[in-house]
C-alpha positions as CSV (number, residue, x, y, z in Angstrom):
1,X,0.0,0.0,0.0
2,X,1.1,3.6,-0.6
3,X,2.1,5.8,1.5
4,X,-0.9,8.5,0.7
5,X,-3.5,5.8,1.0
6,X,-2.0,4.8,4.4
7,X,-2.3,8.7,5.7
8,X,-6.2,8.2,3.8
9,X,-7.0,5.3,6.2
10,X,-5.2,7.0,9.1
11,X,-7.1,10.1,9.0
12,X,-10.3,8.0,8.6
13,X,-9.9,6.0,11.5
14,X,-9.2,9.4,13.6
15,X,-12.0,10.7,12.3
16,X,-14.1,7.9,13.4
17,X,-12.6,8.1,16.5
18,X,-13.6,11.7,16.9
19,X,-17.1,11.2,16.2
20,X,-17.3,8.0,18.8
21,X,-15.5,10.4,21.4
22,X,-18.4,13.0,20.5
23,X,-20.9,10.6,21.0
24,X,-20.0,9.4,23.6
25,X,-19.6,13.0,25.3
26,X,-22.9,13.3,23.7
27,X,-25.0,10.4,25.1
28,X,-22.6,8.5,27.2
29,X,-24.7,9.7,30.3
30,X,-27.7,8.0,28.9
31,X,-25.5,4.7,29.7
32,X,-24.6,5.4,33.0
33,X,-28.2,6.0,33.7
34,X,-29.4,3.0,32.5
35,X,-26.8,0.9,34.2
36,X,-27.8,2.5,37.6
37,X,-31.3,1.7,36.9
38,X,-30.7,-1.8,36.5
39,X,-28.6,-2.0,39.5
40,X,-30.7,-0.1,41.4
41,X,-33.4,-2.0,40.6
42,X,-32.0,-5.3,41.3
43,X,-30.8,-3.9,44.6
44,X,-35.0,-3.2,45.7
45,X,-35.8,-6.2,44.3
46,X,-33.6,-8.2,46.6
47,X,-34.4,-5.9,49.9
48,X,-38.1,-6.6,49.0
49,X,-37.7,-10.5,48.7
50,X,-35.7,-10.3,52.0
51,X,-38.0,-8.6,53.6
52,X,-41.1,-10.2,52.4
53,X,-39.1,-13.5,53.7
54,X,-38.2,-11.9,56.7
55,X,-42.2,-11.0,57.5
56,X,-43.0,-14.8,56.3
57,X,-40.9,-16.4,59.1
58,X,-42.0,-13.8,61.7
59,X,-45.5,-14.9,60.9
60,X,-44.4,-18.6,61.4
61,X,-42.4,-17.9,64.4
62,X,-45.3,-16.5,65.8
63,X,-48.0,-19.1,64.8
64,X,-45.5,-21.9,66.1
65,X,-45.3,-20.0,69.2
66,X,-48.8,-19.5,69.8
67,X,-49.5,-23.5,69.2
68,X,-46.8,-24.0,71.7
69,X,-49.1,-22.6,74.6
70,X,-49.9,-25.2,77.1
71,X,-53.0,-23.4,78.3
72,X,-56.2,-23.3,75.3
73,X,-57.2,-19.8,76.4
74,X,-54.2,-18.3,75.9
75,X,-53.3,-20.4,72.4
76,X,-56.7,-18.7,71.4
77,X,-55.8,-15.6,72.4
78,X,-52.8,-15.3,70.6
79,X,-54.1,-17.1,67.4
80,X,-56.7,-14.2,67.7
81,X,-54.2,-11.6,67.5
82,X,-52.7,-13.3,64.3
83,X,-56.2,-13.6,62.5
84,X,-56.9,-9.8,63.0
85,X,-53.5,-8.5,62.0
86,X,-53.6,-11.2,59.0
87,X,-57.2,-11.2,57.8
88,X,-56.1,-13.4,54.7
89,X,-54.5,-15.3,56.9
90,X,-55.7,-19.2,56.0
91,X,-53.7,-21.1,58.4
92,X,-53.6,-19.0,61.7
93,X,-57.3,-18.8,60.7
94,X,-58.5,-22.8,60.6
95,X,-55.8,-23.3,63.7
96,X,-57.8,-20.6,65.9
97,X,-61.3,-22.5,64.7
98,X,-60.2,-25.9,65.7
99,X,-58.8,-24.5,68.7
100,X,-62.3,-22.9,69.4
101,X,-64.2,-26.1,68.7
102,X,-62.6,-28.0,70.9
103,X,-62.9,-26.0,73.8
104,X,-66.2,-25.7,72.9
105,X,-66.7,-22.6,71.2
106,X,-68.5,-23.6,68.6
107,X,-70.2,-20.2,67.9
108,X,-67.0,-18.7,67.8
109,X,-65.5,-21.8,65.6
110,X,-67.9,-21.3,63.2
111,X,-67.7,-17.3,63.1
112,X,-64.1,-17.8,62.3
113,X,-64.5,-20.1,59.3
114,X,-67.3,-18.1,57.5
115,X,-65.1,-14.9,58.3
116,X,-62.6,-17.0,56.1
117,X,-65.0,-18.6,53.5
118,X,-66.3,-14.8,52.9
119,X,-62.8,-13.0,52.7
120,X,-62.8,-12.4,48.7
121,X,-58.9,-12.5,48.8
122,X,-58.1,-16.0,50.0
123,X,-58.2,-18.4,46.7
124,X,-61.4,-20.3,46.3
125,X,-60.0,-23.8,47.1
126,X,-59.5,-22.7,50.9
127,X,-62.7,-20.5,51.2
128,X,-64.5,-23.6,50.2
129,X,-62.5,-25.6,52.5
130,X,-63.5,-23.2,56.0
131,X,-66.8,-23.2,54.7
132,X,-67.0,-27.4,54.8
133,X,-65.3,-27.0,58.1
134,X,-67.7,-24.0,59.1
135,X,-70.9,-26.5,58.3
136,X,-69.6,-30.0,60.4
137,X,-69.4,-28.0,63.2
138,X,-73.5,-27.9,64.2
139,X,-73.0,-24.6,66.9
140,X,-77.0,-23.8,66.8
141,X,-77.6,-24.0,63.1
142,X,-80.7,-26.5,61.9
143,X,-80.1,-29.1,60.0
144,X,-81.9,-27.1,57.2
145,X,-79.2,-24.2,57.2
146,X,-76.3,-26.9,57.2
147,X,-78.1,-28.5,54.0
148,X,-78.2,-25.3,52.5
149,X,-74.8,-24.6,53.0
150,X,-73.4,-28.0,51.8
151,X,-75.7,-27.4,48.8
152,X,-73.6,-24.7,47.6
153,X,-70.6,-27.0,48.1
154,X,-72.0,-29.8,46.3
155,X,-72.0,-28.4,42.7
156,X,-70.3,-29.7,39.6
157,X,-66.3,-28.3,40.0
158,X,-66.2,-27.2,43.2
159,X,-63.5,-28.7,45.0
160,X,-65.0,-30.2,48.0
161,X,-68.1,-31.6,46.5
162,X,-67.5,-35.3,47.0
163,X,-67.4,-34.2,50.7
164,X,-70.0,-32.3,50.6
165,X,-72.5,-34.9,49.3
166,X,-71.3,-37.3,52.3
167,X,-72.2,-34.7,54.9
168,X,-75.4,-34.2,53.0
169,X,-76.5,-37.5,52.9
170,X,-75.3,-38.0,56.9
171,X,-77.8,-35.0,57.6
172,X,-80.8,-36.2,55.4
173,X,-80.4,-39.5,57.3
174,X,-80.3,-37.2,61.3
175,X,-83.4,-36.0,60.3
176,X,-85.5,-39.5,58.9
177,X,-84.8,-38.5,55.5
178,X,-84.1,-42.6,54.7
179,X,-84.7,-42.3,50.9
180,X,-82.9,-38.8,50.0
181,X,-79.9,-39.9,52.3
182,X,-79.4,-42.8,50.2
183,X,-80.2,-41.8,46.6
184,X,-77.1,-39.3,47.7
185,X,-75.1,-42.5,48.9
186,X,-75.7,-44.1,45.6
187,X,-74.7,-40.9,43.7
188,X,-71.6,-40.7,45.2
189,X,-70.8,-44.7,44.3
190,X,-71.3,-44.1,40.8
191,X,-69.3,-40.6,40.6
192,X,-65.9,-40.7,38.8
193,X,-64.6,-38.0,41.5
194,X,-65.6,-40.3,44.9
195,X,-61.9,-41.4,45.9
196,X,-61.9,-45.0,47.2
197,X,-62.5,-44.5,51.0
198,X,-65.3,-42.6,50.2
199,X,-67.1,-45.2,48.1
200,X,-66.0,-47.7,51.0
201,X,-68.0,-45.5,53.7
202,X,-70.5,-45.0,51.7
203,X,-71.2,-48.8,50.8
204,X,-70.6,-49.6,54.4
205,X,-73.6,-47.0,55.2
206,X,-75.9,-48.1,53.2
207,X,-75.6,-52.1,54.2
208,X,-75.9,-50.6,57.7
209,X,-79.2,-49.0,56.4
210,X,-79.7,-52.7,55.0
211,X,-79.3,-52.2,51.4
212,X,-77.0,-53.4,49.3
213,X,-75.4,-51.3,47.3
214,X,-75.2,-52.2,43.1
215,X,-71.7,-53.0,41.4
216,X,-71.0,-49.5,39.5
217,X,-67.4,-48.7,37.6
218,X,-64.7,-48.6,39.9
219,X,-66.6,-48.9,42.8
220,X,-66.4,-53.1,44.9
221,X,-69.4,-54.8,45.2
222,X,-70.0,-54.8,49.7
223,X,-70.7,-58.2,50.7
């Protein structure tokens, strides 16, 4: 190569460099900001998931505690404490019911669990769940409410519904309701969703009852 086109490719390259030093003069700050951004915004993201595991374990701490009580009163009381700072709160919630029920608070139990079955924030799954709970405990509600309420449990989907139709047909069979109680028994023999304990209580009832219940898919024949 020549010596002119050398000093050509020289000064282009210096030229270059020129404008890439004016750029970055120019916009270089745009960079920098965008780098602190990131960094910054990785930094709050990591306090946030500390402290969001921090609060997590405080919580547990403090249910553990509370079930560690000797005395029922004060496990109750300090359950309570939990449920009202933590109204979402599923597990502090169904600890303080059961707690409640078996000291004998069934009015109280059962306040608890519909507080929890109407909170709009806790998934379905568990609202369903303190309702079921809310209904087997009998507190002073007829036998007509309870129905009502395991009605509403016992539609197509909902996640408790196999359970639901037990309780039902227990219920219909308190009250002298033979034939209702049992036509539930049977539904829940030939239902797909009825795991196999349930089809085994349910057979088991209804030979009790003295009927004997027919052979359906997956469901044993009761001897």
């Amino acid at each position: 190569m020549s010596n002119p086109d050398s000093f050509i490719d020289e000064v282009s390259e210096e030229v270059r460099r020129e404008r890439l030093y004016v750029l970055l003069r120019r916009y270089g700050w745009i960079g920098i900001v965008l780098v602190l951004l990131i960094v910054g915004g990785a930094a709050a993201y990591e306090w946030r998931q500390s402290r969001i595991t921090a609060a997590a374990q405080a919580r547990g701490d403090a249910l553990l505690a509370a079930q560690a009580e000797p005395e029922a009163e004060t496990r109750i009381a300090e359950l309570r404490e939990l449920v009202q700072a933590q109204p979402g709160a599923v597990v502090p919630a169904l600890f303080l019911a059961a707690e409640q029920a078996a000291l004998g608070e069934g009015t109280a139990a059962v306040a608890t669990l519909d507080a929890l079955a109407a909170n709009g924030d806790v998934p379905e799954i568990y609202r369903d769940l303190a309702a079921l709970k809310s209904v087997l405990i009998e507190a002073d509600r007829t036998p007509q409410d309870r129905l009502l309420a395991l009605e509403a449990l016992s539609v197509p989907g909902a996640p408790f519904r196999m359970l639901a139709l037990e309780q039902i047909a227990l219920i219909r069979l308190s009250m002298g309701d033979r034939e209702p109680a049992l036509e539930q028994l049977r539904a829940i023999l030939e239902d797909a969703e009825s795991s196999a304990d349930l089809r085994d209580r349910a057979a088991s009832l209804m030979v009790a009852l003295g009927e004997t219940p027919e052979t359906v898919a997956g469901a044993p024949a009761t001897q």
